[in-house]
N, C-alpha and C positions, 0 to 999 in steps of 0.2 A: 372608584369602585372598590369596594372590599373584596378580602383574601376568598372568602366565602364564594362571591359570585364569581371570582374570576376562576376557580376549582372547577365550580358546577361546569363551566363551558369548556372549560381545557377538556375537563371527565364527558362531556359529549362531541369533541372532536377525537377523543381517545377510541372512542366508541362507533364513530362514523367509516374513523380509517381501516379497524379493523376488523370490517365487514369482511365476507370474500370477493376474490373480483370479482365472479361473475354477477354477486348481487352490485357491486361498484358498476358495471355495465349496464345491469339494467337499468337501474336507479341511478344514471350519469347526471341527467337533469335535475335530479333534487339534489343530490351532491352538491353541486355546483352552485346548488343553490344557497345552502345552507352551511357548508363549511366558510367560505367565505366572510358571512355575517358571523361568525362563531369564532373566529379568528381575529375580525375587526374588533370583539364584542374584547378578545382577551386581550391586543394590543392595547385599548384606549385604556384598560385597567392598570399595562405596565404603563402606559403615558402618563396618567395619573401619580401613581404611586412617583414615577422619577421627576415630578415636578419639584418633592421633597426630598432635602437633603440627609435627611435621618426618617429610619422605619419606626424609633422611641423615644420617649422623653421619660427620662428618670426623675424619679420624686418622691418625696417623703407624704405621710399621710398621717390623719390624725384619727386618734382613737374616737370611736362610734359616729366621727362626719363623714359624710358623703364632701369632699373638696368638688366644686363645680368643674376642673378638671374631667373629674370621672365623671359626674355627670354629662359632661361634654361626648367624653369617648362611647357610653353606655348609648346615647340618644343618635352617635353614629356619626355625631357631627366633628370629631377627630379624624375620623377616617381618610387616608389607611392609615397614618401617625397613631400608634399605639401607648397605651402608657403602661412604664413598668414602676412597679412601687418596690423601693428599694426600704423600707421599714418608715415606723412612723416618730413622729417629732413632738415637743410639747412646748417648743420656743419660738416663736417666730426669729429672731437673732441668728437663733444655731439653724433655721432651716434656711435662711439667705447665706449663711457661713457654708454648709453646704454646696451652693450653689458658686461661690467663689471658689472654693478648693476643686472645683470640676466634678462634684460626688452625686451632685443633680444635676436635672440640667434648667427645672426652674423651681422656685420657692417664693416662699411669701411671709412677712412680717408686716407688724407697724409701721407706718410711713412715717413718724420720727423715728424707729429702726435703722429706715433703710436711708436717713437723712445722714445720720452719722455713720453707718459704713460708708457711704461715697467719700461722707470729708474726709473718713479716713482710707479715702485712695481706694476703695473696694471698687472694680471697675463693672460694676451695673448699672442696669435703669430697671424703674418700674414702668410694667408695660400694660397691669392692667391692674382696676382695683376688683377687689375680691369679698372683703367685708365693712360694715360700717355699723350705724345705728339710724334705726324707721323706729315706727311705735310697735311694730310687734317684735322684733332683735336688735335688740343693746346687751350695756354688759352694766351692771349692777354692785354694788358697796353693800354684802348681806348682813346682817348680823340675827342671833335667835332671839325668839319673839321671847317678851319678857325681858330682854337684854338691857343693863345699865347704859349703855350706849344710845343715848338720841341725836347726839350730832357730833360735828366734827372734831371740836374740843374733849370730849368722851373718847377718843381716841388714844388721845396722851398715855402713855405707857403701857399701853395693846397693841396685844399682833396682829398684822393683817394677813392673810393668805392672797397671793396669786399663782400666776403661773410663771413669769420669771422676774426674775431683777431687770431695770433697765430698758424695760419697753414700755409698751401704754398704758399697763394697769397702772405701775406708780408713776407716770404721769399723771394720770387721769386722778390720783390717788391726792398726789404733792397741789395739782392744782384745785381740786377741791377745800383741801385743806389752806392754800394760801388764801383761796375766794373765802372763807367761813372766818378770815384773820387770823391764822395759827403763825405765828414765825417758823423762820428756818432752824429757831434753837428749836421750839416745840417739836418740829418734825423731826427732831433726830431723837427724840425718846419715844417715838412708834417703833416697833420691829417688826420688818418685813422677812416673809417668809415663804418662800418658794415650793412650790410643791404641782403633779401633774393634776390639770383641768380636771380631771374624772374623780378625782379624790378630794377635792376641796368641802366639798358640801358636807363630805362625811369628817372630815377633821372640823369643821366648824362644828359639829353636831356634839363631838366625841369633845369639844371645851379643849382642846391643845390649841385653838387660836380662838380670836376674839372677834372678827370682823373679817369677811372673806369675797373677794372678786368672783363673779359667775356672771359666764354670756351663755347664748345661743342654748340650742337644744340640751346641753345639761345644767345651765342655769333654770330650765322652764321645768326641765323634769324634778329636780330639787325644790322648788314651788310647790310642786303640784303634791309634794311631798311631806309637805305643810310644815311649822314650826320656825318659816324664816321670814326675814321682810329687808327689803331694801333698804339703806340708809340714804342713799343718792342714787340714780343712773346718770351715765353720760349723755343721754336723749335729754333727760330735764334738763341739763346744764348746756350742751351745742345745742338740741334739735338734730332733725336729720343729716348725716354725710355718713361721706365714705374712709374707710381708716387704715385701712391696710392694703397691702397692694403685690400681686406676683413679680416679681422681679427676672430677669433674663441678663446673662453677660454682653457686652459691650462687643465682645468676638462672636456671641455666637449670632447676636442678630445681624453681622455682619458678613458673616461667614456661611449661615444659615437664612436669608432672608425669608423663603418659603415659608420653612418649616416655625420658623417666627411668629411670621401673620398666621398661619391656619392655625396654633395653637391660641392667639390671642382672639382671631375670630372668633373660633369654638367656644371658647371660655365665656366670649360677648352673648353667643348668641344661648348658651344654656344658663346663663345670667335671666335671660329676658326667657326665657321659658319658663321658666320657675317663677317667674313675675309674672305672668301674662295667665299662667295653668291650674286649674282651680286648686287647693290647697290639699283635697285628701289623695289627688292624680299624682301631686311631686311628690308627698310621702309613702305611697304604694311605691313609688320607682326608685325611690330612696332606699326605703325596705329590700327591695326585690336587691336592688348593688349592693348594701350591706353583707345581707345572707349570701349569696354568689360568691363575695370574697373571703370569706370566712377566714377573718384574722383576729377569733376569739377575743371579738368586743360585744358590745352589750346592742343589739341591734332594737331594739326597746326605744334606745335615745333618737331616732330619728322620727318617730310617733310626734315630739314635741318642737319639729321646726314649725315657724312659724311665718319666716318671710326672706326674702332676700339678703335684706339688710345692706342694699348696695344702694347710694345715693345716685349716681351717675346712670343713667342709660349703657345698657350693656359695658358697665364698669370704666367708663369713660372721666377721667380724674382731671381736678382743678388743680391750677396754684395756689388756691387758701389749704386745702388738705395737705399740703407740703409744710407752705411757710407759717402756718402758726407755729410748725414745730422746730424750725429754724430760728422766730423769733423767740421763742421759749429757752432754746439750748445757747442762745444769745443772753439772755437776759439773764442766765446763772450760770454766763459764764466758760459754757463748753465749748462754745462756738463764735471765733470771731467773726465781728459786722462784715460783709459781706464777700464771708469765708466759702458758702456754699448758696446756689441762687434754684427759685423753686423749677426754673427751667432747666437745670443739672441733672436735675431726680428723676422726671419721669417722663414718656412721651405717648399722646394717644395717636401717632400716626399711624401706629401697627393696626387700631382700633377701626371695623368697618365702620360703628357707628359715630363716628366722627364726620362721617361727612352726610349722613343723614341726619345730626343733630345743625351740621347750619345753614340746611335750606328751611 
């Protein structure tokens, strides 16, 4: 039960008591009647709430998304677990680094991100996944129409924009390029170029790069903006999954086991709402959280979601979404054979829909 109802009733037992007696006399029988229920009503509320070991979960946010998080908390399906947003992020890396220095209390990267912070002793797990690519949300290789650039080899001594070093764009980047035949010499005369997700489209415009990463509602809204075209997406090359994943410490789901599951619950279950809820519903509700939080972003961008973008049932994650990236960081080298195993990374036990995906 929320803070909200359990007020309303405290504020009418407030109200009951301090009648005067002689009206407490007359009115003995509905007294009697009615405090009781009103008491039980505020008990089950504190019972509730102390079944969690924490009232908030800290977390980083990103400019113009709604994180499913909040849409979890907004739909009530957090409740009473509140989230407090400690500022926002443009790296998935630095928002699980976060989360290891105790600064959140959950974050989310690339799941080859979150494959090499474990090897390297980071003591997380991922507990749920969060985004991926469908046909209507991937992430994209743009470059401007008219551009000399038609394929991969057109690359060769062009920049590319992303959004950090070392996570999945220039994977997704490197492996494109190895699939088109480019060697490892070619690819060291690309220069990569880091810069926030909000700003990319318009540095590709402005000619300071040559070819630039765009996912999700500000990849569509840059579309819709006309003058750009894909060189690759990651949907043409896998097809649908899942790629990124929220991550939780090793202590806290230990220590917190509650407040664990209800946040992964939640998460599952405003996953599968936004899947299940006609498409102009989740972006009215999208809108309306944006505006609310007014943390002078461009609430426009939320107009262009388009789908979940989660492969798994209420973010429910495989061992292939892990171990390509294992094999990958094997195979050049970062990672020794059977250095880190994809049962190490991640677990859907916290996840309800695990056990309704195997009846």
């Amino acid at each position: 039960m929320n803070r909200l109802m359990k007020s309303r009733a405290m504020l009418l037992v407030r109200r009951f008591t301090a009648l005067p007696l002689s009206l407490l006399l007359l009115g003995g029988s509905l007294l009697f009647i009615v405090t009781p229920g009103l008491r039980m009503f505020a008990a089950r509320a504190d019972a509730d709430a102390g079944r969690y070991e924490v009232s908030e979960l800290r977390y980083q946010g990103w400019t113009g998304q709604v994180l499913f998080p909040e849409l979890a908390e907004d739909l009530g399906y957090l409740a009473p677990i509140h989230l407090k947003w400690v500022g926002n992020t443009i790296s998935g890396p630095q928002d699980i680094q976060s989360v290891v220095t105790g600064d959140t209390d959950f974050g989310g990267a690339f799941n080859g991100s979150i494959v090499k912070a474990i090897a390297a002793h980071a003591p997380i797990t991922a507990v749920i996944a969060y985004y991926g690519a469908d046909k209507g949300t991937y992430t994209g290789l743009y470059v401007l129409n008219g551009s000399a650039i038609k394929g991969a080899r057109d690359l060769i001594g062009k920049k590319v924009g992303m959004n950090t070093l070392g996570a999945y764009q220039e994977y997704l980047l490197t492996d494109y390029l190895l699939r088109s035949g480019l060697t490892a010499e070619d690819i060291k005369h690309i220069t990569l170029v880091a810069a926030p997700p909000v700003s990319l489209a318009q540095t590709l415009r402005q000619g300071r790069i040559d070819a630039t990463f765009l996912s999700d509602i500000i990849r569509d809204k840059a579309v819709a903006q006309g003058g750009i075209h894909p060189l690759v997406t990651d949907f043409d090359v896998y097809g649908p999954f899942s790629l990124g994943s929220y991550v939780l410490t090793d202590k806290f789901i230990a220590d917190k086991p509650n407040a664990a599951g209800k946040f992964v619950e939640a998460t599952a279950r405003a996953i599968e709402w936004a899947r299940t809820t006609p498409r102009p519903q989740v972006i009215a509700r999208l809108e309306q959280i944006t505006k609310r939080r007014q943390r002078a972003e461009d609430p426009t961008l939320v107009d262009y979601w388009q789908s979940p973008g989660v492969a798994g049932r209420g973010g429910l994650m495989s061992d292939q979404e892990f171990a390509s990236y294992i094999d990958w960081y094997v195979r050049i080298g970062q990672l020794k054979p059977g250095e880190v195993k994809a049962s190490d990374v991640y677990t859907n036990r916290l996840n309800p829909f695990r056990d309704m995906a195997a009846k």
